[in-house]
DRENDO-1510 file (C-alpha; in Angstrom, 1 decimal, always signed):
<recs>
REC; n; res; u; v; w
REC; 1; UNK; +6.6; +151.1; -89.5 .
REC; 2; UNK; +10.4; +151.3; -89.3 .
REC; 3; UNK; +11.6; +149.2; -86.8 .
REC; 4; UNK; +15.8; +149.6; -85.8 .
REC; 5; UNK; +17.4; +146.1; -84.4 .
REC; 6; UNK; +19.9; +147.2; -81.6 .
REC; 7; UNK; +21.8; +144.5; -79.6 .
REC; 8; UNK; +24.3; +146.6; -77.6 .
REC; 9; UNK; +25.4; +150.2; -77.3 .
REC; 10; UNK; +27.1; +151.4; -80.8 .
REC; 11; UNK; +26.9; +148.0; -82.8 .
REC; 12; UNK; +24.6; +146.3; -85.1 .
REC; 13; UNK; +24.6; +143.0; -85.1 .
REC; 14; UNK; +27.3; +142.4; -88.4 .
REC; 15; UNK; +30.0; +144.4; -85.2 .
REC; 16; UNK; +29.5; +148.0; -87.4 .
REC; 17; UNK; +29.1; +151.0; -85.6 .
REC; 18; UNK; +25.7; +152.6; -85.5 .
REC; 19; UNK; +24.3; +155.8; -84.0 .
REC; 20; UNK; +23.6; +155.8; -80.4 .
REC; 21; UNK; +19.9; +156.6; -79.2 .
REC; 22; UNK; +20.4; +160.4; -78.3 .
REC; 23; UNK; +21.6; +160.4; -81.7 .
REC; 24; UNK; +18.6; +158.6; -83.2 .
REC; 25; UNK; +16.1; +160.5; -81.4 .
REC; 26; UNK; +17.8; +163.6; -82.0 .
REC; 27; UNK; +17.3; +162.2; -86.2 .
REC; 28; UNK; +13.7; +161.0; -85.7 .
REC; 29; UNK; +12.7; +164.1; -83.6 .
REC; 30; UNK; +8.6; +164.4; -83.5 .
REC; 31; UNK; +8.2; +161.0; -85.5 .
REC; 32; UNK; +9.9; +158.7; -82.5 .
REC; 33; UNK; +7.1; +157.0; -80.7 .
REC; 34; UNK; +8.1; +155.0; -77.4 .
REC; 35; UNK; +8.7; +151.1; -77.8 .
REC; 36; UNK; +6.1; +149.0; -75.9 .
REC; 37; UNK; +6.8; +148.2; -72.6 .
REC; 38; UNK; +7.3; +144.8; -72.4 .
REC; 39; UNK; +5.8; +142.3; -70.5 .
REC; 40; UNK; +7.6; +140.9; -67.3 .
REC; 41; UNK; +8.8; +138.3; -66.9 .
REC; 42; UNK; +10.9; +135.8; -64.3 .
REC; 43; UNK; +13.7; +136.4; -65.1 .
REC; 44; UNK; +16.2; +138.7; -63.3 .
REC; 45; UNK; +16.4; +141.8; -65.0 .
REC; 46; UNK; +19.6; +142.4; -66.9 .
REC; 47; UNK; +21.5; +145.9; -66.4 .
REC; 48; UNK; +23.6; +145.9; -69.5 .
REC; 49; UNK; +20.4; +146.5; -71.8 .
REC; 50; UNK; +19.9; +149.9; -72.0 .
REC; 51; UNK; +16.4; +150.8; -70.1 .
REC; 52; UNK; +15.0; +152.4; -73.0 .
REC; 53; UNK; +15.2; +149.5; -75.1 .
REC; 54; UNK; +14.5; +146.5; -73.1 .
REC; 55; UNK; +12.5; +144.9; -76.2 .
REC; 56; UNK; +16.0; +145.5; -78.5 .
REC; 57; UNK; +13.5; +148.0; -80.9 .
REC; 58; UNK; +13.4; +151.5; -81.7 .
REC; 59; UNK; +9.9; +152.6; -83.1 .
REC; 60; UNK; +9.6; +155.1; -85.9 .
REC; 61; UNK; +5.8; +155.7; -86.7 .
REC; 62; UNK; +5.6; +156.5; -90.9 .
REC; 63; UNK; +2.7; +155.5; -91.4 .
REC; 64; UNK; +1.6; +158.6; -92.9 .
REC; 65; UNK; +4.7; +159.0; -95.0 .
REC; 66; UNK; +3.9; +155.5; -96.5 .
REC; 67; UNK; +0.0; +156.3; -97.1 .
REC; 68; UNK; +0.9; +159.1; -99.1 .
REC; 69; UNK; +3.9; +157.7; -101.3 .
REC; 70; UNK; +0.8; +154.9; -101.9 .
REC; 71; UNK; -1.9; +157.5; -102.6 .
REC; 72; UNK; +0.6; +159.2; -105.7 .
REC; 73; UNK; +1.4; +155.6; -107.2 .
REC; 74; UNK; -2.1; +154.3; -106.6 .
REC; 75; UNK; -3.5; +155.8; -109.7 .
REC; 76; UNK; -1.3; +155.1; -111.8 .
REC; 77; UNK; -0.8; +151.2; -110.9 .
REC; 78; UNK; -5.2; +151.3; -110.7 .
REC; 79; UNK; -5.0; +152.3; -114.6 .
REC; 80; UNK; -2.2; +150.0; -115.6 .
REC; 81; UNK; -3.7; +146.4; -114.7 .
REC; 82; UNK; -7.4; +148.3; -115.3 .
REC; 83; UNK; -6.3; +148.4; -119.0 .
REC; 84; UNK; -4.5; +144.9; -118.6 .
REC; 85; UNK; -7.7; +144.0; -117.6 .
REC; 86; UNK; -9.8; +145.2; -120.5 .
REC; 87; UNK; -7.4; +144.1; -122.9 .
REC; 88; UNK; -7.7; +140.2; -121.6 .
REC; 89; UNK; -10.9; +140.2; -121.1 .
REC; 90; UNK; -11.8; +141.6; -124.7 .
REC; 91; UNK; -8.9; +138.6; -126.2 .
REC; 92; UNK; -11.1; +135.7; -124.3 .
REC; 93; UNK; -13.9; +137.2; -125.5 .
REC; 94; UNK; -13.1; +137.0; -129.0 .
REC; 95; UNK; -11.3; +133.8; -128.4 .
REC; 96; UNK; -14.6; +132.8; -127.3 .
REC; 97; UNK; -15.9; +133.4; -130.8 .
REC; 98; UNK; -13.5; +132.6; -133.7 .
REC; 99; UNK; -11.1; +130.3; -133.9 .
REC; 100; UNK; -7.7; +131.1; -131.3 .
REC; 101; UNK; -5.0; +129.0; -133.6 .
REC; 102; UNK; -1.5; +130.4; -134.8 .
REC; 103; UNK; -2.3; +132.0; -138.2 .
REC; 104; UNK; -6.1; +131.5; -138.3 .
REC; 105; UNK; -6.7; +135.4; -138.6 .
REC; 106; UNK; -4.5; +135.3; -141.3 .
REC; 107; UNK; -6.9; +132.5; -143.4 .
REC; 108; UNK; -9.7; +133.9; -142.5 .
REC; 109; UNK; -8.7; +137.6; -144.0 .
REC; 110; UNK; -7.9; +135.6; -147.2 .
REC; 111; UNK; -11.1; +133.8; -147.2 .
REC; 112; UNK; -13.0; +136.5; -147.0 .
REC; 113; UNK; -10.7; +138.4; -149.6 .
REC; 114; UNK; -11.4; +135.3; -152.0 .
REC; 115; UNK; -14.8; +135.5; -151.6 .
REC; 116; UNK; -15.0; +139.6; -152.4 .
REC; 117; UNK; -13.1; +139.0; -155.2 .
REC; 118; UNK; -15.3; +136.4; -156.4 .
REC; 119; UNK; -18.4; +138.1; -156.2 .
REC; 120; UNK; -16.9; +141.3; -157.9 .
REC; 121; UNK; -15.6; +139.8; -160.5 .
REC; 122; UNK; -15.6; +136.4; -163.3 .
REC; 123; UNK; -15.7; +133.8; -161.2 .
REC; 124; UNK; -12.4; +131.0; -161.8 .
REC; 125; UNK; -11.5; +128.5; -159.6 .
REC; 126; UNK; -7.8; +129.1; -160.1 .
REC; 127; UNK; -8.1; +132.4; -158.4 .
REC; 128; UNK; -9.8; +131.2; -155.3 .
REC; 129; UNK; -7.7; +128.5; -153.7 .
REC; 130; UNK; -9.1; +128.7; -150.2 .
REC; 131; UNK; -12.5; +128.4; -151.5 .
REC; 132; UNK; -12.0; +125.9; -153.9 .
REC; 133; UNK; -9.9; +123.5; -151.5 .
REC; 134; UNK; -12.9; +124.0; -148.8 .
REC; 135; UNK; -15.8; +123.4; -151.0 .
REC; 136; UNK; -14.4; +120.5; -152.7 .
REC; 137; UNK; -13.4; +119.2; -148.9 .
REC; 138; UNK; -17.0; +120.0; -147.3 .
REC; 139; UNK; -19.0; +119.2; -150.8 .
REC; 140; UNK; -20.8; +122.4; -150.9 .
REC; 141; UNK; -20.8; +124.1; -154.4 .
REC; 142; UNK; -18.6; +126.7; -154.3 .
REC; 143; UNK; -20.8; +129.6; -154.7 .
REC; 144; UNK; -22.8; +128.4; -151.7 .
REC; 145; UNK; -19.3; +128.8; -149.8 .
REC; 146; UNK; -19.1; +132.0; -151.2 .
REC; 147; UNK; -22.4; +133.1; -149.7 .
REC; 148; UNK; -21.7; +131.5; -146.2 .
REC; 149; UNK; -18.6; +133.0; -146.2 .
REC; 150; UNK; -19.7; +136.6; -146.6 .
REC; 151; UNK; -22.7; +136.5; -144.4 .
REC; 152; UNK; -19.9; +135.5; -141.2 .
REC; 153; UNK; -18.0; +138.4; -142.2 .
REC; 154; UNK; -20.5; +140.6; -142.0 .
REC; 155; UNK; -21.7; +139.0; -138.9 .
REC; 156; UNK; -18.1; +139.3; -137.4 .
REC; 157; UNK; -17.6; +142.8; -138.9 .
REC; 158; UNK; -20.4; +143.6; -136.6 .
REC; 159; UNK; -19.6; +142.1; -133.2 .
REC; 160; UNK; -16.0; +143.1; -134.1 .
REC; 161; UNK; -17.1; +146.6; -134.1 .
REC; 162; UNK; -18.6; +146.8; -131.4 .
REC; 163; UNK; -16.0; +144.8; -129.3 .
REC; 164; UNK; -13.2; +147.3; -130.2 .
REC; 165; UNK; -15.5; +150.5; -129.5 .
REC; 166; UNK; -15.9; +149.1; -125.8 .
REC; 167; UNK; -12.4; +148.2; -125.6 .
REC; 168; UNK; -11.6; +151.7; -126.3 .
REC; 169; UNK; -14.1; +153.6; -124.7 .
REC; 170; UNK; -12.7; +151.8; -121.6 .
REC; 171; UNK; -9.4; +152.5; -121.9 .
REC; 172; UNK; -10.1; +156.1; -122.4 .
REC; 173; UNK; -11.9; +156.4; -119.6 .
REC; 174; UNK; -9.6; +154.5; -117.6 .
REC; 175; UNK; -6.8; +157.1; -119.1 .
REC; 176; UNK; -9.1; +160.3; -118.4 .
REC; 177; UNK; -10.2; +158.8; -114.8 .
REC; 178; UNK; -8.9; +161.3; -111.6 .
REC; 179; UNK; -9.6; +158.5; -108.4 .
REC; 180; UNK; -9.3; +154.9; -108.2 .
REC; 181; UNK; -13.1; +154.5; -108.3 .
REC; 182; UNK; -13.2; +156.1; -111.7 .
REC; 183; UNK; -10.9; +153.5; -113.3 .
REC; 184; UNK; -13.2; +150.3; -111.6 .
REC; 185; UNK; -16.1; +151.8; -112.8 .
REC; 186; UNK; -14.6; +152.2; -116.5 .
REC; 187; UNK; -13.7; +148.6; -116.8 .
REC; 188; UNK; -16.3; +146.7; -118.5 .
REC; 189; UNK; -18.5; +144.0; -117.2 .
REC; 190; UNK; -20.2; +142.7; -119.5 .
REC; 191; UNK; -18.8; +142.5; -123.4 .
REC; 192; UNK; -21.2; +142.7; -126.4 .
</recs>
């Protein structure tokens, strides 16, 4: 709802000139709505407010203007923060299962790239620093590493898979949805 501030005839209260209420209702036409009439009071009543203002307001109902400038930009904002949404729940949940440090991601590819190389290939220490390093530091014979190592990769591999196929099957439908109960109902609940 628009509401006008008037404090005398012609003026706003910065002293600038402003249209006078023919000229206003002559602007609003079928959207001016009469002010409430306000509640009596005591006081003597004072004749240099105009009568058809005596609360100092001028009412312009646009509500209906306003509920359908919201109704276009509801989708869009719906599918925005639906796919922020997905995308931070799907990051906690795989925080939730590997280790969240600067650079991690990074050893673990290498690990695991150490320990494919080892088993297709002649097997030198030299050649697998990661692996080396860790089973001297742990005291597990390297070959065991090597074992434990590919068995969480495939494990990961897995979960990873199926992670990113619900992250993306979300925010396709979230993309593709037509109402704002589409895109609620593509967000996911429940990860993998």
């Amino acid at each position: 709802m628009f509401i006008y501030r008037y404090t005398r005839p012609g003026h706003r209260d910065d002293g600038m000139r402003v249209a006078s209420p023919d000229d206003l209702a002559a602007l609003i036409g079928a959207n001016a709505i009469e002010p409430p009439t306000p509640e009596p009071t005591e006081e003597e009543p004072n004749p240099t407010k105009p009568a058809w203002n005596q609360d100092y307001r001028y009412y312009v109902d646009i509500t209906a203007e306003v509920a359908a400038a919201e109704a276009v930009t509801a989708l869009p904002r719906a599918q925005a923060a639906a796919i922020a949404r997905v995308n931070d729940d799907c990051g906690r949940f795989r925080a939730s299962l590997a280790t969240d440090i600067p650079f991690q991601a990074g050893v673990y590819a290498d690990k695991r790239d150490e320990a494919a190389r080892y088993v297709s290939g002649v097997p030198n220490p030299v050649d697998f620093p990661y692996l080396a390093a860790e089973a001297a530091a742990t005291g597990v014979k390297l070959k065991a590493m090597i074992a434990t190592i590919n068995a969480i990769s495939a494990q990961w591999t897995a979960v990873s898979v199926a992670v990113e196929a619900r992250r993306r099957g979300a925010i396709v439908a979230i993309e593709a949805a037509s109402t704002v109960e589409q895109v609620k109902a593509a967000v996911p609940q429940v990860w993998p």
